[in-house]
Structures are given as C-alpha cells and as structure tokens.
VEXDREN-2710 file (C-alpha; in Angstrom, 1 decimal):
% VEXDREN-2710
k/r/px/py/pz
1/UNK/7.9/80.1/-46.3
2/UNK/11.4/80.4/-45.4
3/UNK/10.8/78.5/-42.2
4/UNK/8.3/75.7/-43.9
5/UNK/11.8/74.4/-46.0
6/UNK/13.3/74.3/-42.9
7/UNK/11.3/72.3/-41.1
8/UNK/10.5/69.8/-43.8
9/UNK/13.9/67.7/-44.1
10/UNK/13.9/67.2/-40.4
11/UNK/9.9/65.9/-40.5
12/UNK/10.9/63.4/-43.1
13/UNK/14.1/62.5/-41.0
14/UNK/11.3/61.6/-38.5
15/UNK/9.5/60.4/-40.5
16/UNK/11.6/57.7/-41.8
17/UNK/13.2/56.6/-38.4
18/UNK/9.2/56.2/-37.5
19/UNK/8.6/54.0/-40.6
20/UNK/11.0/51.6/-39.8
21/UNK/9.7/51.1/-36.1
22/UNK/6.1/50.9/-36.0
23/UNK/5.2/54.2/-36.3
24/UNK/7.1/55.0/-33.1
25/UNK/9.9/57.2/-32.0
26/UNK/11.6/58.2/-28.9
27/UNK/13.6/61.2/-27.6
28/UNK/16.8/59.9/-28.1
29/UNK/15.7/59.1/-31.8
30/UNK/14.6/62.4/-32.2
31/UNK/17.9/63.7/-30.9
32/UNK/19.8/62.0/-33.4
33/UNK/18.2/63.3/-36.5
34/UNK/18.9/66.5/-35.2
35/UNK/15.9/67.5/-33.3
36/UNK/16.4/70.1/-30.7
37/UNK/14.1/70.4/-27.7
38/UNK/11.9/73.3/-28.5
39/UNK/11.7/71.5/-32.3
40/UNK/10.3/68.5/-30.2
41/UNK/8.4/70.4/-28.4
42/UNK/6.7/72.7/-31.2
43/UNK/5.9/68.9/-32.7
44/UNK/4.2/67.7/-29.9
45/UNK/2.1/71.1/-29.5
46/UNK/1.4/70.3/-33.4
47/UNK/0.1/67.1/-32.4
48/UNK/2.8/66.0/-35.2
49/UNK/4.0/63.9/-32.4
50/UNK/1.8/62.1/-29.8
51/UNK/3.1/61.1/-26.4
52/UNK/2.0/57.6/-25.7
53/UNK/4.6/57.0/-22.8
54/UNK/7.0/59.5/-21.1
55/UNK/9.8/60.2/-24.2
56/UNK/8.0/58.1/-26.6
57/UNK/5.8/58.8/-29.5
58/UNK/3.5/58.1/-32.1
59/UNK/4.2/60.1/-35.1
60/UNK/0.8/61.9/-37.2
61/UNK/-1.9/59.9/-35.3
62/UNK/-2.3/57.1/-32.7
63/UNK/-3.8/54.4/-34.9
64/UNK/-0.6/51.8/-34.3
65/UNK/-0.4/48.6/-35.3
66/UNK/0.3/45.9/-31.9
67/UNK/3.7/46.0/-32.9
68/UNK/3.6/49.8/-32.1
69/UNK/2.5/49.1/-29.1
70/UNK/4.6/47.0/-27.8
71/UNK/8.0/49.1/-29.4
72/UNK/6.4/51.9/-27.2
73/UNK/6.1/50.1/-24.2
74/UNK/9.7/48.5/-24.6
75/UNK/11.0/52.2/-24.7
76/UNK/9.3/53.2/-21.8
77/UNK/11.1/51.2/-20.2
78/UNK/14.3/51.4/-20.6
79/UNK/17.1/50.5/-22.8
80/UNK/17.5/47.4/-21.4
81/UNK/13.8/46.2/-21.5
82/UNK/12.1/43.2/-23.3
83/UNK/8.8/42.3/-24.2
84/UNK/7.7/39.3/-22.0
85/UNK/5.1/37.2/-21.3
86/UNK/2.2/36.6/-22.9
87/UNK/2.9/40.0/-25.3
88/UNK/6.2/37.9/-25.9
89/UNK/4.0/34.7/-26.6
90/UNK/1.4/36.8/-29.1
91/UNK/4.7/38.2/-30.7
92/UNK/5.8/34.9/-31.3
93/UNK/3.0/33.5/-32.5
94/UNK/2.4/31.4/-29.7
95/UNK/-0.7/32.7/-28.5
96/UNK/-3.4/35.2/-29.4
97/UNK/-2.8/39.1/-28.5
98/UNK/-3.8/39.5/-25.2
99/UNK/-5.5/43.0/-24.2
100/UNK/-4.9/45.1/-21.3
101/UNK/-1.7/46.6/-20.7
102/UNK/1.5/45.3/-21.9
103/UNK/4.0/43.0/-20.0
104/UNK/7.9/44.0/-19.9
105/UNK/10.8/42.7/-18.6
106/UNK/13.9/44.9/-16.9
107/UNK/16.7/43.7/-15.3
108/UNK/16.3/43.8/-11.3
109/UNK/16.3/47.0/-9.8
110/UNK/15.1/48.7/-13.3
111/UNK/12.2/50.8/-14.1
112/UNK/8.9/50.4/-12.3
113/UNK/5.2/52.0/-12.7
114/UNK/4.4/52.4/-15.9
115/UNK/0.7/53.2/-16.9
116/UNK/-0.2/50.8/-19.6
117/UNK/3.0/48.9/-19.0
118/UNK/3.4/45.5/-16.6
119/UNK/6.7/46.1/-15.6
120/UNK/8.6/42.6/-14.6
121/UNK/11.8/43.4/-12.3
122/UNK/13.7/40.1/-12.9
123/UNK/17.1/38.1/-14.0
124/UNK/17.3/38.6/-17.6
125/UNK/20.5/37.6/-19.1
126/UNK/21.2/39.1/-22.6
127/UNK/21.0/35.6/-24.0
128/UNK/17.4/35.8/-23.4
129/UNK/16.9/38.6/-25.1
130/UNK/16.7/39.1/-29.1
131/UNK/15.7/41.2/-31.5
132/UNK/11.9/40.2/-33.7
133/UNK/10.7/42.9/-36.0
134/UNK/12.9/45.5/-34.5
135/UNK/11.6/45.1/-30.9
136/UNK/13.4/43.8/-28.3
137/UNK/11.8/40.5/-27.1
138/UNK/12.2/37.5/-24.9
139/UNK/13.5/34.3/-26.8
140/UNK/11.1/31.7/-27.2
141/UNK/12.3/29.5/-24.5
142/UNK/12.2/32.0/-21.8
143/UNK/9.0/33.5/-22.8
144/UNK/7.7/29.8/-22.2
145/UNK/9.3/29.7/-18.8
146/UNK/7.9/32.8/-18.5
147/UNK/4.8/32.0/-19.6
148/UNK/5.0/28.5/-17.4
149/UNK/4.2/30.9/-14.2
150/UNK/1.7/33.0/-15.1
151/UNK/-0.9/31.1/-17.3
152/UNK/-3.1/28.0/-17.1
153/UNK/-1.8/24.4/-17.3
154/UNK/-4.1/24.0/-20.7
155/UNK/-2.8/27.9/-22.4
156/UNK/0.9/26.8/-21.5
157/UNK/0.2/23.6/-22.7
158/UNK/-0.9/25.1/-26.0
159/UNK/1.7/27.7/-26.4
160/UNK/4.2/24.8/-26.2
161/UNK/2.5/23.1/-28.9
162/UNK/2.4/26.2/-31.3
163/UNK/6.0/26.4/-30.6
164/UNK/6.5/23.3/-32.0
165/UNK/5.1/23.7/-34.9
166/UNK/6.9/26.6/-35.9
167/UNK/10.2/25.0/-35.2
168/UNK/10.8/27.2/-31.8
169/UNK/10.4/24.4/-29.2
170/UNK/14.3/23.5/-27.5
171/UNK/13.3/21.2/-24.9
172/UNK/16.9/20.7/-23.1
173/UNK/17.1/24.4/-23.2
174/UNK/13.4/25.0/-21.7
175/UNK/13.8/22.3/-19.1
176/UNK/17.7/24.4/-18.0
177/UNK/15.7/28.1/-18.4
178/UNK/12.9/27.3/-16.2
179/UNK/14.5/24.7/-13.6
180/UNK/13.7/26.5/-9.9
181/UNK/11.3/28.8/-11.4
182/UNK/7.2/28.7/-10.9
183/UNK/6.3/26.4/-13.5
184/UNK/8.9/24.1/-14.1
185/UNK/7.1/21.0/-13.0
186/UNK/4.2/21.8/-15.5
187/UNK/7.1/22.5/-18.1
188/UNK/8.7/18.9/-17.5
189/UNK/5.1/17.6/-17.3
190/UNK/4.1/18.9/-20.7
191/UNK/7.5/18.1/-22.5
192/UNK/7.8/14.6/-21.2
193/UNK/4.8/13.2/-23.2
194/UNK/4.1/13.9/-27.0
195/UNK/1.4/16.5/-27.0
196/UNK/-1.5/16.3/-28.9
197/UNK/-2.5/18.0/-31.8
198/UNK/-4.9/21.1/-30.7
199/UNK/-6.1/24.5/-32.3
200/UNK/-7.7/26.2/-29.7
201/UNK/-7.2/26.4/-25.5
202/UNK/-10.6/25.3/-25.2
203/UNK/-9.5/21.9/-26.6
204/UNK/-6.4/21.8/-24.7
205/UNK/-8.3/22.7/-21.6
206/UNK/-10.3/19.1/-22.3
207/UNK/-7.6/17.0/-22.6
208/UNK/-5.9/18.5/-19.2
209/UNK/-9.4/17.4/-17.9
210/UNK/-9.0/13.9/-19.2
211/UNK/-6.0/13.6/-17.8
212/UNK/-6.7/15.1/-14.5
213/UNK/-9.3/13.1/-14.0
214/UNK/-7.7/9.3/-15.3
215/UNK/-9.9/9.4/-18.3
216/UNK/-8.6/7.7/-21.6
217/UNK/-6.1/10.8/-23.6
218/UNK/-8.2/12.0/-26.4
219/UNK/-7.5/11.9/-29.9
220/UNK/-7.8/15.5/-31.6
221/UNK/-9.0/16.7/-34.2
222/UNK/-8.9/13.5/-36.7
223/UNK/-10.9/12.3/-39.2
224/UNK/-14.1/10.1/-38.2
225/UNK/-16.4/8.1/-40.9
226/UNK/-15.7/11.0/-43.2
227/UNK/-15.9/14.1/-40.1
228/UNK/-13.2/15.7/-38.9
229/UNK/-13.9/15.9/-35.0
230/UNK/-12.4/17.9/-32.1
231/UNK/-11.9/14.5/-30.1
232/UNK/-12.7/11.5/-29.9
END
C-alpha cells in the first residue's frame, strides 16, 4: 500500500505534462518530474507508458489524436526538429492530413532514419520555425516553399489558396523563402495572378488543365440560373 501512495503523485505528474501535449511524453519530460530510470522503466513494463519512437511515449494507451502524432515524431527527432511538409500544411489547415509516415525537418547534418518519420536534413533558420498547439512547426510561408517542391502544381496551387483565406498568405515573404529552391517558378506563377476560388484539388487540378492547355480560365464555383456549379 505503502508503495501505491508513492507511486501515485508521480503518475499524475505524468499525467499532466501528457495532457498538455497530446497525450505524449518524452524522457527528458519524464526526468523532470522526477522520474528515475528504473521508475520509467517499471512504467513501460506496465504498459503505463508506450514507446512509439526511441525516448518518446504515449501515456495509458496508443489511441492519439494526429496532433499526438506529429509531437511524437517532432521528438524523435531531435530538439531542434519541425514538422514540415505536407504534415506542416495539414497542421495548418492548408491541406487534408496526409497518411503514411510523418515528414520532419532538422537542421543539416541532424537526425536521420527514423521508422514512421521522413526525416528532411535541410537549412532551417529559427525564423522558420514556430510554435502551433505546442508542436514545433514550420511557418506557413516556408511550409509552402516546402510544399512548392514536393507536391503537384494543382495541391500547391490549392494550399496557397487555403492560406489565403485564413489570412496566412505573405507573398513578398514566400517569393524571398523559396527563391533558388525547387518550386519557386510555380510559386511566382501561382502568386502572380489572382487565384480562383476552389474547394477541392480535383477542381484545382481542372483549371491547371485549362490553363495548360490555352483554354478560357474557368469561373468556380458560382451561381448559375439558380445552381451553384463547380465551373463554368
């Protein structure tokens, strides 16, 4: 019984660092609420704690929210580590979640080969890095100039859009971020002209066909003798 009372204050301590990231802790977190190593480790034989990464874990069951994911991923990787890419896009609203394993950035010559984890060894200055619900993520613009390499004309075109619209979009800055990087000619493409107003990358897809192919630009989804239509 004796040891029961012991052990409880320190689950809640872990308990409560958890809550406020996702469901997700890591060994250093676990260190600071006082957790020794064998208490870690009698946790993890418990099954109270779940390794999901080398470090990092889920805490009382793996049943995470994408936001756990992604903290866990970002943790794995290092301290200095960013989610990037499309996971940065989904994060931002910019784009659905995508599945399959999760895309992070390190500074050059950081962590590599992670299972579950894309790791991306590149430049990342810590003004493109922030902080969004706790996890450490790529700002808008570089996740677009991220994005700008690694996606279809139409999904980029779309992200852009959605960034927009949620008051994300700095063109000057975009244009400076991705300038010598894969992309950047789409980037000044897509920014030089006022894109349309789409809702899906199917519909964005059609009017990079229209344009590809010197048909007249669509008009999206407008109303038609009483019909609201896709294009016309």
């Amino acid at each position: 019984m004796g040891a029961q009372v012991q052990q409880e204050p320190l689950d809640r301590r872990i308990a409560e660092v958890a809550d406020r990231f996702h469901g997700i802790v890591d060994v250093e977190q676990l260190r600071a609420v006082g957790a020794s190593r064998r208490q870690i480790g009698r946790r993890i034989e418990s099954r109270r704690l779940i390794p999901l990464h080398r470090g990092v874990y889920a805490v009382g069951h793996r049943r995470l929210t994408k936001a756990g994911h992604w903290i866990a991923a970002v943790r794995a990787a290092g301290p200095d580590a960013a989610l990037s890419h499309t996971d940065a896009a989904a994060h931002w609203g910019l784009r659905p979640p995508p599945a399959g394993r999760i895309n992070v950035t390190v500074p050059r010559n950081g962590r590599r080969h992670r299972n579950g984890i894309v790791v991306h060894n590149a430049d990342l200055p810590p003004e493109h890095v922030t902080i969004r619900d706790r996890i450490p993520v790529t700002t808008p613009t570089r996740t677009l100039a991220d994005l700008a390499g690694s996606v279809s004309k139409p999904q980029l075109a779309r992200a852009i859009e959605a960034a927009e619209f949620h008051h994300l979009l700095d063109v000057p800055s975009l244009l400076a971020v991705s300038a010598g990087r894969p992309g950047a000619r789409r980037i000044r493409e897509l920014t030089a002209a006022e894109l349309p107003h789409t809702r899906s990358e199917l519909e964005a897809a059609f009017v990079d066909l229209c344009t590809r192919y010197g048909l007249p630009r669509p008009i999206m989804n407008e109303t038609l003798h009483g019909y609201e239509v896709d294009a016309h």
